[in-house]
C-alpha positions as CSV (number, residue, x, y, z in Angstrom):
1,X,-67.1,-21.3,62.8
2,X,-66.3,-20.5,59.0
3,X,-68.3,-18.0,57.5
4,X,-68.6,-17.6,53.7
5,X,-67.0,-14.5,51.8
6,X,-68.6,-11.2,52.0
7,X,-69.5,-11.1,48.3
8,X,-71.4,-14.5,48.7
9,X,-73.7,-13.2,51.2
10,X,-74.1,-9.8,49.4
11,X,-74.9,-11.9,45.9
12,X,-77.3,-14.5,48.8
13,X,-78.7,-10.9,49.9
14,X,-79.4,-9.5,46.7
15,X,-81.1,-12.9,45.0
16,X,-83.5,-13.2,48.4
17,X,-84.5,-9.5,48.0
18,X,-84.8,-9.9,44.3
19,X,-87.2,-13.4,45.1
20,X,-89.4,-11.3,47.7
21,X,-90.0,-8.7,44.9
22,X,-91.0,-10.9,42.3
23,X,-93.5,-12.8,44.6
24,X,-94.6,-8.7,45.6
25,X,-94.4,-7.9,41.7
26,X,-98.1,-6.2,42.2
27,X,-96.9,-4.0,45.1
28,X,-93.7,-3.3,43.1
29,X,-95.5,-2.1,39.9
30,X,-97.2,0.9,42.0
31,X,-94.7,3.5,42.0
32,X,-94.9,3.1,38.2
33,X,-98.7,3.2,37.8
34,X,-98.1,6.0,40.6
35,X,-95.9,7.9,38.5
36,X,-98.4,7.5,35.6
37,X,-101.2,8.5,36.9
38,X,-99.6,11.9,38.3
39,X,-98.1,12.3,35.1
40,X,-102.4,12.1,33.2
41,X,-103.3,14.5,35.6
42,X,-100.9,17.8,34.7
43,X,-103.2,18.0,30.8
44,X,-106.2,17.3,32.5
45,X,-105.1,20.2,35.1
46,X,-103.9,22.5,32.5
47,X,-105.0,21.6,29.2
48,X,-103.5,19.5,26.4
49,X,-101.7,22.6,25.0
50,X,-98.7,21.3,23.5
51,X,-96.5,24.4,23.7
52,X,-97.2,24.7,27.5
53,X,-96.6,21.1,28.7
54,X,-93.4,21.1,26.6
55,X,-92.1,24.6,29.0
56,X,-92.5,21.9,32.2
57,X,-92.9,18.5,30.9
58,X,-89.1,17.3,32.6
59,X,-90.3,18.9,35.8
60,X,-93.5,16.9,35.8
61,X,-91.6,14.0,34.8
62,X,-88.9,14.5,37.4
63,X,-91.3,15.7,40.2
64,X,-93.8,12.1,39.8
65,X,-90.8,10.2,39.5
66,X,-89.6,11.7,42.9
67,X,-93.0,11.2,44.8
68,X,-92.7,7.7,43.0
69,X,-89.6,6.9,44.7
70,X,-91.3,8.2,47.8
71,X,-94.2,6.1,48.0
72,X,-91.6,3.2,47.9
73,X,-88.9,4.5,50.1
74,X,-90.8,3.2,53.7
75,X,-90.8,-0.6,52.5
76,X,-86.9,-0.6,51.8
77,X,-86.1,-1.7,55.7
78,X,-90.3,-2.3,57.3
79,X,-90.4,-5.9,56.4
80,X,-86.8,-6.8,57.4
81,X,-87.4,-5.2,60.8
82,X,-90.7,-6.5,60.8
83,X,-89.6,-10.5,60.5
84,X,-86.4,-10.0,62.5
85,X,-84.4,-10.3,59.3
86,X,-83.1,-6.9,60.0
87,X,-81.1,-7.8,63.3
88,X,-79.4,-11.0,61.7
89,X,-78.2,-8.5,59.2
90,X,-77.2,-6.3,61.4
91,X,-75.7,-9.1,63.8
92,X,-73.8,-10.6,60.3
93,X,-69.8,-11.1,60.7
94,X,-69.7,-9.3,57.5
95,X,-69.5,-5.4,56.7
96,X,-72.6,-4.0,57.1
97,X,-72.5,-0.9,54.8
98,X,-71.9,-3.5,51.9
99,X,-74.9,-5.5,52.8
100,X,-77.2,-2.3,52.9
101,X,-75.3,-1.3,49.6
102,X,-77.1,-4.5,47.8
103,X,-80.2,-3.8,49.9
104,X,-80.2,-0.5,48.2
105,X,-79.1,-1.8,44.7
106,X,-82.1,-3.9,44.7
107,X,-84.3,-0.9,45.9
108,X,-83.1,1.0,42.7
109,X,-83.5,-1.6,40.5
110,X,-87.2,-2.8,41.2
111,X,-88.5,0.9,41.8
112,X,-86.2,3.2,40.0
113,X,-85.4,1.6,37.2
114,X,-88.8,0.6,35.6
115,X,-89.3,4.4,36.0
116,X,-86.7,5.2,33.5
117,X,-88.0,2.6,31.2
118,X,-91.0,4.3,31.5
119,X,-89.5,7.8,31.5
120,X,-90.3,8.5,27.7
121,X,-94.0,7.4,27.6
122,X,-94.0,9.7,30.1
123,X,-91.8,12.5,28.1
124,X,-94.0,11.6,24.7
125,X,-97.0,12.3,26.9
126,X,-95.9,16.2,28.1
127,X,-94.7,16.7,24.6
128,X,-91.0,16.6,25.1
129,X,-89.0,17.8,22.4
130,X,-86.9,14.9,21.3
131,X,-83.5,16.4,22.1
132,X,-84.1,17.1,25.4
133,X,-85.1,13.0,25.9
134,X,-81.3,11.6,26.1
135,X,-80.5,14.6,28.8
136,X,-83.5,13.4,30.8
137,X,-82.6,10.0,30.4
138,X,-79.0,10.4,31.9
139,X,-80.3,12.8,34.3
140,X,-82.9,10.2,35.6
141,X,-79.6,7.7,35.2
142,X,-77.9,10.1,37.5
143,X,-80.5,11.3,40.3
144,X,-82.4,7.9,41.1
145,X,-79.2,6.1,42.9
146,X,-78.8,9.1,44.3
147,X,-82.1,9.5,46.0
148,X,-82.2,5.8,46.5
149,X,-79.0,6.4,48.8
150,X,-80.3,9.7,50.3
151,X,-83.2,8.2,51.2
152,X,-82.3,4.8,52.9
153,X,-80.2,6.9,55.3
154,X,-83.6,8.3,56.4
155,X,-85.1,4.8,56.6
156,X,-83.0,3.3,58.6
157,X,-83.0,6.8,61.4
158,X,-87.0,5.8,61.4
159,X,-87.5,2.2,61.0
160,X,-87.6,1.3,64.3
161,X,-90.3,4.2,64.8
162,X,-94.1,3.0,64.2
163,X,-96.3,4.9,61.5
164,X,-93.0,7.3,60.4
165,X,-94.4,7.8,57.1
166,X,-94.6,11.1,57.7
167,X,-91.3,11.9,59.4
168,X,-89.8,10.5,57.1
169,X,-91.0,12.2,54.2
170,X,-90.0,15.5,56.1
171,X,-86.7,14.3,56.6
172,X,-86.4,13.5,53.2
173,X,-87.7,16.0,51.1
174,X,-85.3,19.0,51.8
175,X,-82.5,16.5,50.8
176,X,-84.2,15.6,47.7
177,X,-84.9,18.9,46.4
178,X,-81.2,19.9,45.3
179,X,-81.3,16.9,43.1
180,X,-84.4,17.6,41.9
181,X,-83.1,21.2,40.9
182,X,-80.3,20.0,39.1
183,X,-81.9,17.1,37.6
184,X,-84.6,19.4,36.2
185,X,-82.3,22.3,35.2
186,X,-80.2,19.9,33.1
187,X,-83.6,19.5,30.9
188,X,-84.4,22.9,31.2
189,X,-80.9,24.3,30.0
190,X,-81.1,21.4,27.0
191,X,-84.4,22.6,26.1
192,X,-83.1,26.2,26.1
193,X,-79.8,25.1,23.5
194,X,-77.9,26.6,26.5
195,X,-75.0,24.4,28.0
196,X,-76.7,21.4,30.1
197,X,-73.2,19.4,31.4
198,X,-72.2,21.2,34.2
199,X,-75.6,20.1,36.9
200,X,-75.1,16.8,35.4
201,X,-71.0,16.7,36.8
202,X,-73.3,18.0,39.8
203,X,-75.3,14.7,40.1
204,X,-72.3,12.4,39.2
205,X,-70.1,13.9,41.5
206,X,-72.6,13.7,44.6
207,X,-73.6,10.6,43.7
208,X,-70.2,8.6,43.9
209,X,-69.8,11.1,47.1
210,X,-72.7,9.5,48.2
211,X,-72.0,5.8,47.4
212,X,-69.2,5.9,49.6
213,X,-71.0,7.6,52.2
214,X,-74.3,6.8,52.6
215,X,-73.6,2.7,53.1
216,X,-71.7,3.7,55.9
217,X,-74.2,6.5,57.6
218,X,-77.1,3.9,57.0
219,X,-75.1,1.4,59.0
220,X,-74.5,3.8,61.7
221,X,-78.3,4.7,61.8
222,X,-79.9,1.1,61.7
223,X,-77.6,0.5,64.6
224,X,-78.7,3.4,66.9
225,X,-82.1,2.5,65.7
226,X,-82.6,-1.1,67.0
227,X,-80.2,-0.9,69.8
């Protein structure tokens, strides 16, 4: 039996996750309205004081963005595992850690990325100062992937668990939080006129570290997990 080439069935794999989203495009728009909502809480909380929102507006920003991704993260494996989709994957003649490389692509693109389109409403909302807005904008660039591949490794240790939600968000939180350090100390140093390039070689490095390495511990994972 012929197969076709691996980057046919990763281009097949990305188009049929792409489809499922835009027939979901309601429950897709959620970490956005989640974000923005988290985001209209912090003046209500402390006040529309300009001067103070400004000292932490790219930690709000980075922090709803984060619990954004969260809310998201369970769904990236459930329904494949649910429908048995998962297995034929995982059964596939071709590599696996490429196929879960465009599972997570599409992940990032219809959850993270309308997040950093909507990154300076949010920004303009916390009064940003406008020269910290292109450092938040690359650090945002820099950090979702990353979490997007941090966290599918967590996914696919708990997707063949029932109601994990939880687990999982302990399991991913403590790996989340170093990016969320250097994501928001790049803003912070920026805002400060100090030096801001050095956490953001942080971010890039890790994150091509972890797009070679997280493919291939998410394939090891989803197989311990539905053997």
């Amino acid at each position: 039996m012929r197969y076709g080439t691996t980057g046919s069935a990763c281009r097949a794999l990305i188009r049929r996750d792409l489809l499922l989203t835009w027939r979901r495009r309601g429950d897709a728009l959620n970490p956005t309205l989640f974000a923005l909502i988290v985001v209209v809480m912090f003046p209500l909380a402390l006040g529309p004081e300009p001067n103070q929102l400004a000292r932490i507006a790219a930690g709000i920003v980075f922090v709803a963005i984060l619990l954004a991704g969260l809310l998201a993260l369970d769904g990236l494996f459930r329904g494949d595992q649910e429908d048995g989709t998962l297995e034929q994957i995982v059964l596939s003649p071709h590599p696996l850690p490429l196929l879960l490389a465009s599972k997570i692509f599409v992940h990032w693109l219809t959850t993270a990325l309308p997040l950093i389109l909507v990154a300076p409403l949010l920004a303009e909302m916390l009064f940003l100062p406008p020269q910290v807005l292109p450092v938040l904008i690359t650090s945002l660039a820099l950090a979702t992937p990353l979490l997007s591949l941090l966290g599918a490794v967590c996914v696919a240790l708990t997707v063949g668990m029932r109601r994990s939600g939880m687990l999982l968000a302990l399991l991913v939180l403590p790996l989340y939080v170093p990016v969320l350090i250097f994501a928001a100390g790049a803003c912070d140093a920026a805002q400060a006129g100090l030096p801001y390039l050095a956490p953001l070689l942080w971010l890039g490095a890790a994150l091509v570290l972890s797009m070679v390495l997280a493919p291939l511990a998410c394939a090891a994972a989803l197989r311990i997990s539905i053997s």
